[in-house]
N, C-alpha and C positions, 0 to 999 in steps of 0.2 A: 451454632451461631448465637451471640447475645446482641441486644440492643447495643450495646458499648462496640459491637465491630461491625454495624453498619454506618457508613456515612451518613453524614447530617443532610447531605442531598441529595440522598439515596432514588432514583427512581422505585417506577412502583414495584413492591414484588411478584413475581413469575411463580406461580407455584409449580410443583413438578405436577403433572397429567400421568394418574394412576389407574386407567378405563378399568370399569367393574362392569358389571350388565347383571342388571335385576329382572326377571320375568313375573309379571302377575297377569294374568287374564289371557295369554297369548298375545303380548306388550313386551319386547326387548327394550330395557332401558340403558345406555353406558351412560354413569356417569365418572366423571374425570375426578371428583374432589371428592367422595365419599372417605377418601382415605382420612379427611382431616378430622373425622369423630374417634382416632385413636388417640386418646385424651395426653396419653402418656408419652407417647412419640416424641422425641425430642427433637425429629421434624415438625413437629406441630405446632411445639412450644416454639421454636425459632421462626416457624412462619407465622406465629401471628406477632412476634416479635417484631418481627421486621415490618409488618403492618404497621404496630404501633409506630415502628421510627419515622415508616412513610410519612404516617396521620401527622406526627410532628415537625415534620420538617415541611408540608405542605400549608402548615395552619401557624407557621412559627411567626408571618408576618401579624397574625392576633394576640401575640401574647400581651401588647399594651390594652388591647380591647378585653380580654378576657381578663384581665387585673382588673379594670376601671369597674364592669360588671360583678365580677366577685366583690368588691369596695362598695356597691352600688349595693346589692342585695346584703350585705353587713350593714352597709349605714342607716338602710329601713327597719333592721333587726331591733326589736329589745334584746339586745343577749343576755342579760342576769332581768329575767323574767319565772313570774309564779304561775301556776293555771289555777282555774276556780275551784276549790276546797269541794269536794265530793264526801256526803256523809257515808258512816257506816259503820253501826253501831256504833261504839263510843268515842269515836275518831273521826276528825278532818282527815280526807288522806286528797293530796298533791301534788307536781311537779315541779323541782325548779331547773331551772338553768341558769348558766352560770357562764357571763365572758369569757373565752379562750378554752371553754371545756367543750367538744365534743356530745358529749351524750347528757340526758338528762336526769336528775336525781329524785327518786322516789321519798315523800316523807310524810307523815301523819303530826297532826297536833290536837289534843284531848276536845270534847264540847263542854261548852262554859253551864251544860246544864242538859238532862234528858229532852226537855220541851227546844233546844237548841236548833231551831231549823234555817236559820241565817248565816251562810258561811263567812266567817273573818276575810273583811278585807286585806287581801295580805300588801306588805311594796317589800320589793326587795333590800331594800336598805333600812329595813324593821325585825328586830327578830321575834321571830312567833313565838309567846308563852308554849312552853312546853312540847317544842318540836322534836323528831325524831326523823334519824333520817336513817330510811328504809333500806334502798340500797344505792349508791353512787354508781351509776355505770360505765363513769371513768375509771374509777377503781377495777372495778371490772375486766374491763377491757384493755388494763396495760398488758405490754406486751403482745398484743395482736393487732394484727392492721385491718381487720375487720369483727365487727362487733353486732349482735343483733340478739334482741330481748322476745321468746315465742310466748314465755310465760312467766303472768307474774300474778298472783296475790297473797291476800292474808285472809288469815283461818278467821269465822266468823267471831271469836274471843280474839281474835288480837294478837295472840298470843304467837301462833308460828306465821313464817314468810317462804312461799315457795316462787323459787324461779326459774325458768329454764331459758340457758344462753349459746346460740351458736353463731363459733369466733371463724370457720370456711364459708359460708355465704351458702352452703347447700341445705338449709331451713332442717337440718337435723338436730334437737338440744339438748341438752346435759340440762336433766333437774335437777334443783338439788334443793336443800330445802334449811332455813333458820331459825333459832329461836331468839325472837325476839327482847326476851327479857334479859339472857345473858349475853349475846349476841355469837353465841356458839353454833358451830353448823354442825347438824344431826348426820349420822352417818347415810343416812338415806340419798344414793346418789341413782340417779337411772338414766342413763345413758339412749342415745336415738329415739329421743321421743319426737312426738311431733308437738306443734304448737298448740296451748288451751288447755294446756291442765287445770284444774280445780280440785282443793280442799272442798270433802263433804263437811255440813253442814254442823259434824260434830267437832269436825278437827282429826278425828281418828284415820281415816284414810285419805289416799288423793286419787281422783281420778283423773285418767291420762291414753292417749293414744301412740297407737306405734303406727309404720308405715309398710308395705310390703316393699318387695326389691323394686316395684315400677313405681315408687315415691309415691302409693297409695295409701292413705289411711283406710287400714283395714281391720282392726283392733282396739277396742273399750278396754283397760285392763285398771286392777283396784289393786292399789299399793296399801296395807298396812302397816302405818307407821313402827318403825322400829324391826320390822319382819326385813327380812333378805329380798332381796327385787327377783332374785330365780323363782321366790315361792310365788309371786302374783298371780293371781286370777285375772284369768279373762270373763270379763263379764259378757262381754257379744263379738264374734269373730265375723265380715263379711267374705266369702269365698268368692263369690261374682263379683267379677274385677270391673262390673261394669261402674261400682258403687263404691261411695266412699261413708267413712262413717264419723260420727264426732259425739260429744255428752258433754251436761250439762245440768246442773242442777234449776228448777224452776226458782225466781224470784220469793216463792213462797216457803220452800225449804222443803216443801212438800214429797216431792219426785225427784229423782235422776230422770232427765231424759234423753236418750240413746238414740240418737240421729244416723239413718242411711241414706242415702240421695245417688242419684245421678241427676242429667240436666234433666231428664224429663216424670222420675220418677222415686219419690221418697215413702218414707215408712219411719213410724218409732213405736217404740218400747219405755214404759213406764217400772221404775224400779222405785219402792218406797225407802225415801233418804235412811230409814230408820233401818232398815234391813236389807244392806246392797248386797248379801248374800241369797239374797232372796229372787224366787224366780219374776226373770220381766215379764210384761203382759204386753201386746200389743195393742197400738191405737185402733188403725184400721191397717188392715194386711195388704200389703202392695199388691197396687196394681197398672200394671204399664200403662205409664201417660198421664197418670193419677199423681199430682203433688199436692200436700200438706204440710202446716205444721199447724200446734195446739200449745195454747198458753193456758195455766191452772187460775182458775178463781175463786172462792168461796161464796157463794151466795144462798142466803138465807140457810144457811149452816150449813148446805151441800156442796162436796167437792164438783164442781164441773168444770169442763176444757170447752176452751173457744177455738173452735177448729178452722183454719183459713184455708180453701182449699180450691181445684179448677174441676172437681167433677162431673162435666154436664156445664163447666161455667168458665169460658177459655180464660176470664180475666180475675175469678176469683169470687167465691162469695165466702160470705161467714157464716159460721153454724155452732149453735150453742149444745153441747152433748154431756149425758152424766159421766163422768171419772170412771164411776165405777161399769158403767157399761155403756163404752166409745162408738159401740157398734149399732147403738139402741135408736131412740127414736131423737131426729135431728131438729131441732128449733133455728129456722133461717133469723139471722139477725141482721146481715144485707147483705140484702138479693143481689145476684149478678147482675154488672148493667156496662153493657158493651163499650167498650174504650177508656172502661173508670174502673182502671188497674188498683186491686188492693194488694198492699206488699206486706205485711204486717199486722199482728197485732199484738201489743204489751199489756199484761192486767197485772194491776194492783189491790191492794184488798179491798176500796171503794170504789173503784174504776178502773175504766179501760184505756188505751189511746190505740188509735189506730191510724196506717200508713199508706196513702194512698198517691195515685198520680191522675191529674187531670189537665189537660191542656197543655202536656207537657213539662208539668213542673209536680215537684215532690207536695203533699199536703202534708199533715196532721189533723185530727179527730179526735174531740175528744169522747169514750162510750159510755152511756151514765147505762147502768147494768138491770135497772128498774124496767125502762120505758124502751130502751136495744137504740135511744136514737144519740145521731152523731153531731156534734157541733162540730166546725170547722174552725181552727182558731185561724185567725188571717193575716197577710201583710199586705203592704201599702208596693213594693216595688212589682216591676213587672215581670223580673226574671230574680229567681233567688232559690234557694237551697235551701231545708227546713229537715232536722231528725229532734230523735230524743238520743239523748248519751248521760252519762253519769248518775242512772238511778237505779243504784243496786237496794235499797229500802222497801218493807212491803206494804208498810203503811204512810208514805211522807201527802203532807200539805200542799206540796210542790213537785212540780215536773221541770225536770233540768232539758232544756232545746236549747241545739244550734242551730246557729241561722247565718246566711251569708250570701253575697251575690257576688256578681263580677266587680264591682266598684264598692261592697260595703265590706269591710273586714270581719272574719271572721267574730261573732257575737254568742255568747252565753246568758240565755236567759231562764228565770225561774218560772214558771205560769202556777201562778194561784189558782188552782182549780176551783175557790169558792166563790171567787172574784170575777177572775177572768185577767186579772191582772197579770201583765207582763212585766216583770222587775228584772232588772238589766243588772248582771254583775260584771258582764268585762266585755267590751269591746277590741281585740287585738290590736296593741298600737302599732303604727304604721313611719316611721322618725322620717325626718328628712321635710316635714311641713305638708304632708300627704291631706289632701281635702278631696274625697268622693265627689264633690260636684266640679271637680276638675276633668269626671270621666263621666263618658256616659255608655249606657248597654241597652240591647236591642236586638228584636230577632225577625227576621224577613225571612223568607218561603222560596224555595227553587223547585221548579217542576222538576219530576225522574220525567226516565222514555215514556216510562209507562202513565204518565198521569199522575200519579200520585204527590203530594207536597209533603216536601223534604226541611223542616226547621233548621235555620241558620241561629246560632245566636252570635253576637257582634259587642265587641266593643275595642272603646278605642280616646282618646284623648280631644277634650273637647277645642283645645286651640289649634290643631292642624284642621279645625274644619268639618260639618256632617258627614257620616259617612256616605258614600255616595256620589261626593258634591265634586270629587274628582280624585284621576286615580290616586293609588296610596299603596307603600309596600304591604303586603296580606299576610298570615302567619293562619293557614287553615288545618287544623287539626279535627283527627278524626279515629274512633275505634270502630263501634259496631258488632259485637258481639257478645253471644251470654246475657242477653239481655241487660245489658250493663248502659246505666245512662250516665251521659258526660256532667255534672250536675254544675249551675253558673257560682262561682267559689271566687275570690281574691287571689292573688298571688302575686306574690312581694318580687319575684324575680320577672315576673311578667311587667312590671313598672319600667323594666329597661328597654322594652319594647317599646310600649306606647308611647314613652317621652321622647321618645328617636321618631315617633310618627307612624309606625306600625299598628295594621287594625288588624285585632286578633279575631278571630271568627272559629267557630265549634260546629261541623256539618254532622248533624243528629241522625245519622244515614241508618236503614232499617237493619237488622241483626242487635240494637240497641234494644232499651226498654223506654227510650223516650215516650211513645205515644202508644203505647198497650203492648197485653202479648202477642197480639196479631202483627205490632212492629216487629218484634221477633222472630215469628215464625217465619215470614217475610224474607230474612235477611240468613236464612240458616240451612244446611243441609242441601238441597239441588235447588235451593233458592236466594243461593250464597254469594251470586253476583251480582245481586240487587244492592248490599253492600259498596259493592265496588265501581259501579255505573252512579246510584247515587251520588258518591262522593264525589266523581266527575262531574255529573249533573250542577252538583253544590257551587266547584270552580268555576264550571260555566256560567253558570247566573251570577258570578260576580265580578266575571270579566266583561260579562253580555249586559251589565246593568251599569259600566263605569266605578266601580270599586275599586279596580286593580285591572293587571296586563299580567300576561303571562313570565314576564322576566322580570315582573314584581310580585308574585308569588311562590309562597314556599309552604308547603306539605309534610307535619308529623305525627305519627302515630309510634304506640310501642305497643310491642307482645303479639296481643291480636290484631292490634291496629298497625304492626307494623309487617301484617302479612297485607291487611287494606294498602301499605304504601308500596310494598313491591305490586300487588296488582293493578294498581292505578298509575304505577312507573312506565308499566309494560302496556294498559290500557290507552292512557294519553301523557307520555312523556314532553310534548309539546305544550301543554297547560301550565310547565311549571318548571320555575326555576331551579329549585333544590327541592329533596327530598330527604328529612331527615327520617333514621327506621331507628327506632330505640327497641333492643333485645327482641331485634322481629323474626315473626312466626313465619319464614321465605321459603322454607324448603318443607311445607305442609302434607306435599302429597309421602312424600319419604318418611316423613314422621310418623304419620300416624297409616302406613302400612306397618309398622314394625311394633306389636303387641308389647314386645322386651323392654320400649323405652318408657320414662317416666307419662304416667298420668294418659298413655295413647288408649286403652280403651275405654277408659271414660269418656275420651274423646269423643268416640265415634255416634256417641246422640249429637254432639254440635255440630260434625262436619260430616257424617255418613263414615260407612263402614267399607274402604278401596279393598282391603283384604279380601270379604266374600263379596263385596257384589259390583259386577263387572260396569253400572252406569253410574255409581259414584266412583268408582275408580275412572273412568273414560270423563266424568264431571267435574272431581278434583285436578285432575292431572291436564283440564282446559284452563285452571287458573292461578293452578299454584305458581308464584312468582321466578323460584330458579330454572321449573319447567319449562319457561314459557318468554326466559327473553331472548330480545329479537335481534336480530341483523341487522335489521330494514330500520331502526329507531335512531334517534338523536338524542338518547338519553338528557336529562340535567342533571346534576350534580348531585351527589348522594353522599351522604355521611349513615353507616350503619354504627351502632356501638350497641357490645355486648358483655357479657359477662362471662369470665374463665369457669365459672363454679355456679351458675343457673342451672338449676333442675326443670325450670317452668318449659323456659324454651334455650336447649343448648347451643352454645356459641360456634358448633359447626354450621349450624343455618345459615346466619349473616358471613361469615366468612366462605363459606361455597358459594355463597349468591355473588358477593362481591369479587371472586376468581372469578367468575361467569360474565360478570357487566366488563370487567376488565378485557375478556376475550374479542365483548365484538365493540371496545373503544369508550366504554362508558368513563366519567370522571367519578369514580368512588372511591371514599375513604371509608376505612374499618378502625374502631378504636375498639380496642378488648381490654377489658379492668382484670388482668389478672388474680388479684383477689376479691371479689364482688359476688352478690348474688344476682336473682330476679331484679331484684331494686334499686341496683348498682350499687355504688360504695357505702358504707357503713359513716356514721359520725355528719352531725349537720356541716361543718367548715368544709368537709370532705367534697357534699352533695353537694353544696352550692358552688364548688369549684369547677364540679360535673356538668353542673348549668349554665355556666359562666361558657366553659367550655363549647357547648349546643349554642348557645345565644349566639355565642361570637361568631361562628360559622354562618349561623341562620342569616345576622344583620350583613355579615358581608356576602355574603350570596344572594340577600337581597339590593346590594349596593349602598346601605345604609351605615356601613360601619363608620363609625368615626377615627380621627387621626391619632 
């Protein structure tokens, strides 16, 4: 069966019922739809076929809404837009974009002078002295309907360009590699790499990772240039699948460093840039529970590493150690201090900056290397978003921060570290007559069961009214895992919400990193329904406080978060109008019993081990969402959408879940991006059409759509 022979007003589809029966623990399980993981099945492909036609022929009364919205998020667009010029060594290097083009174009243009530290204001309707364009990823990408860039740079002379592209959405890439002066591609091709290669610091080799058959990065390996890819070295192989590994050359050009991790336990290995045949050393040798990492600094002509680490310190302290012996005696440079999360730390050959979280929001630090103490560099709003990006240099004047909130557009700024000065190179424009004091942002506190207070953050359009002041359609979103925080960000497609009247709200639920690692711990492993109560808690306090009603609220999450929206469907389906699950984690307990699939035993530090130990198997299998719905329920409405070719989380999860709600009456739609990854479709027109798509469901299921 293809889409083209199902009717346009097709009822739902029926899937065939193929009972299996799994046993773990002295636990019979049948399930009906396990069949739909045989990826190749040409029942598989027609049933989710036929989903799709369902999906469109139920959502066809949107197609004016989902245009207006695509039209809306284009018209706020700059599309032939540049990004702020990034030094390095003797090049500007940039981005443009380009009207009606899809992807965006890599290019570099020469410095007007060594002492050169102010990057050219570029406009697009200017041509830059002496541009070069790097690689066009339109060009690229013809002829595939998906396009995705894992690796890209240039050799520290300028001279070669490596990139690696995968056109299936399964994050596996073709490096390959060019030289830029004549613009001839080197025979050097290498095939299944994983993303983050880098060119050492001579130019002669690249270093590059592979993945095992469970889409693990399990292998460092060192390509020299011009040598056959069979001969490569493996520089560090991980056997324990509970760890993955990556590499990187320090800032200073000094080391390779060779990254192992799991969620709760990392390790590295120092290999001098000058001799990557040479044997690694380690930092400090792993030890369970134990995470690290180390930045190189030179001070006072000695090599030392700035160690960030939790040993004895759950939220992290710093500690200054010699290079040459990591193991030796430690100099604290700040001390652990409970609930003041260090995430970070970047050294330059003057200084340091460091990444911290306090009250909820991201900092910055800056470390003068002398005295070990920290300035806070500051801002004026109440909720905003603060990193460093763009400074591959190891001696610059200037530190390149992004900054941003829910109502300020995304901002690039330089900080003069001798100043203190903030110098503004680009604010993201926003077309369509966009003024931030047209919005406003805000964050209120919902009790859990337990006592504990749960941050909201909120925003919303300041002419429908304070929030609060009565109800209003809700848009409450939520992850909660991995320690992962929601951070307060702009978003150009989010404007078609709030001008319709919609208040967007972010529930900061424990399993995040919002408020320490102790949020963390909290929300993870047999404490992993704290997650999920919280987020109800979240709804409640904003129905319980006059925000919103229940049939004006709508709930999404993806991935992790959208295993949070099947458990919160099944916890209090009554709370909520619709529930949108973007590429969700639903059928958890099944996943991550089965070692064979991508990335499941790394898993088992975030969600426990169901395979050997019989009370996280009886603990998962109380929350996983396809286990666990119900008869008894009144389901809302559900929109899942997945991806044909996601390795993160595969597209039989949402599609058995959604057979399941179907069973006992639920209203769900499945949309499956047949060619897509984890991230759904490839090319910005593409994504925003994806959005367009989500919104229009969202607003009419909150009753908001327009005509």
């Amino acid at each position: 069966m293809t889409v083209h022979d199902i009717p346009a007003a097709a009822s739902a589809p029926v899937a065939d019922s193929r009972p299996i029966v799994r046993t773990h623990h002295g636990d019979d399980v049948e399930d009906r739809y396990e069949w739909f993981r045989a990826k190749d099945d040409s029942a598989v492909i027609a049933h989710l076929e036929a989903e799709n036609a369902y999906t469109d022929s139920r959502t066809s009364h949107l197609a004016g809404l989902r245009e207006r919205i695509f039209e809306e998020i284009k018209g706020r667009t700059l599309e032939t837009d540049l990004s702020v010029p990034t030094r390095r060594g003797d090049w500007w290097y940039y981005g443009r974009t380009v009207e009606g083009e899809q992807y965006g174009i890599q290019c570099r243009a020469p410095l007007s002078s060594p002492d050169d530290w102010t990057p050219p204001e570029l406009s697009p309707d200017v041509d830059v002295p002496g541009e070069q364009v790097l690689l066009d990823s339109n060009v690229e990408a013809e002829g595939h309907e998906f396009f995705s860039l894992g690796s890209f740079e240039v050799s520290t002379d300028g001279r070669l360009m490596l990139y690696g592209v995968d056109v299936a959405g399964d994050e596996r890439y073709t490096l390959r590699v060019r030289d830029l002066a004549t613009g001839e591609q080197l025979p050097d091709v290498i095939e299944g790499t994983f993303a983050g290669a880098t060119f050492s610091p001579d130019g002669r080799f690249i270093v590059y990772t592979t993945v095992d058959d469970a889409w693990r990065p399990d292998t460092v390996r060192l390509h020299e240039l011009g040598t056959p890819v069979d001969s490569d070295e493996k520089l560090y192989h991980e056997p324990d699948e509970r760890y993955w590994v990556g590499a990187g050359f320090t800032r200073s050009d000094r080391y390779l460093v060779i990254e192992i991790g799991s969620s709760i336990t990392s390790e590295e290995w120092l290999l001098d840039a000058d001799d990557l045949r040479g044997e690694p050393r380690v930092v400090w040798p792993r030890a369970e529970g134990v995470e690290y990492e180390s930045a190189h600094a030179v001070i006072d002509g000695e090599d030392v590493l700035f160690i960030l680490h939790n040993d004895g310190a759950l939220d992290f302290e710093l500690v200054r150690v010699a290079a040459s012996d990591p193991a030796g005696d430690r100099s604290v440079v700040i001390p652990h201090q409970p609930g003041h999360r260090l995430l970070g730390v970047s050294t330059f050959r003057d200084w340091g900056v460091v990444g911290y979280r306090r009250g909820g929001l991201p900092r910055l630090g800056m470390l003068d290397y002398a005295s070990g103490a920290v300035s806070e560099i500051e801002f004026d709003e109440p909720l905003y978003s603060v990193g460093t990006g763009g400074n591959p240099e190891w001696a610059p004047p200037l530190l390149r921060l992004g900054y941003g909130s829910f109502v300020t557009p995304g901002t690039v700024f330089d900080y003069d570290v001798a100043t203190g000065e903030r110098l503004l190179r680009k604010r993201q424009p926003v077309l369509g007559g966009y003024d931030p004091d047209d919005y406003a942002q805000a964050r209120v506190w919902a009790t859990a069961q337990d006592g504990t207070q749960i941050p909201i953050s909120l925003v919303w359009k300041r002419s429908f009214g304070d929030a609060g002041a009565a109800t209003r359609p809700v848009h409450l979103y939520g992850y909660g895992s991995y320690e992962h925080s929601i951070e307060p960000g702009l978003s150009i497609a989010r404007l078609s919400e709030l001008d319709r009247g919609v208040l967007f709200a972010v529930a900061h639920v424990r399993g995040g990193g919002e408020m320490g690692r102790q949020w963390y711990e909290d929300g993870k492993l047999l404490s992993k329904r704290n997650t999920f109560t919280d987020f109800v808690d979240c709804a409640r306090h904003l129905i319980d406080n006059g925000y919103t009603t229940p049939t004006q609220l709508v709930a999404e999450g993806g991935s992790a978060g959208g295993l949070l929206m099947g458990a919160v469907a099944n916890l209090a389906p009554e709370l909520f109008a619709g529930i949108l699950a973007v590429v969700p984690f639903v059928d958890a307990l099944t996943t991550v019993l089965d070692p064979s699939l991508p990335l499941t035993v790394i898993e088992w530090d975030e969600w426990g081990d169901p395979l050997h130990n019989p009370d996280v198997y009886a603990y998962m299998k109380s929350y996983s969402p396809y286990e666990n719905v119900r008869t008894d329920a009144s389901y809302p409405k559900i929109l899942a959408v997945t991806s044909l070719n996601d390795t993160r989380v595969l597209y039989v999860e949402p599609a058995k879940w959604v057979a399941r709600l179907r069973e006992v009456g639920a209203d769900a739609l499945l949309k499956c991006e047949m060619v897509a990854g984890h991230g759904g479709v490839s090319g910005r027109y593409n994504s925003w059409r994806e959005r367009a798509f989500e919104l229009a469901w969202l607003l009419d299921t909150l009753g908001v759509a327009d005509a």
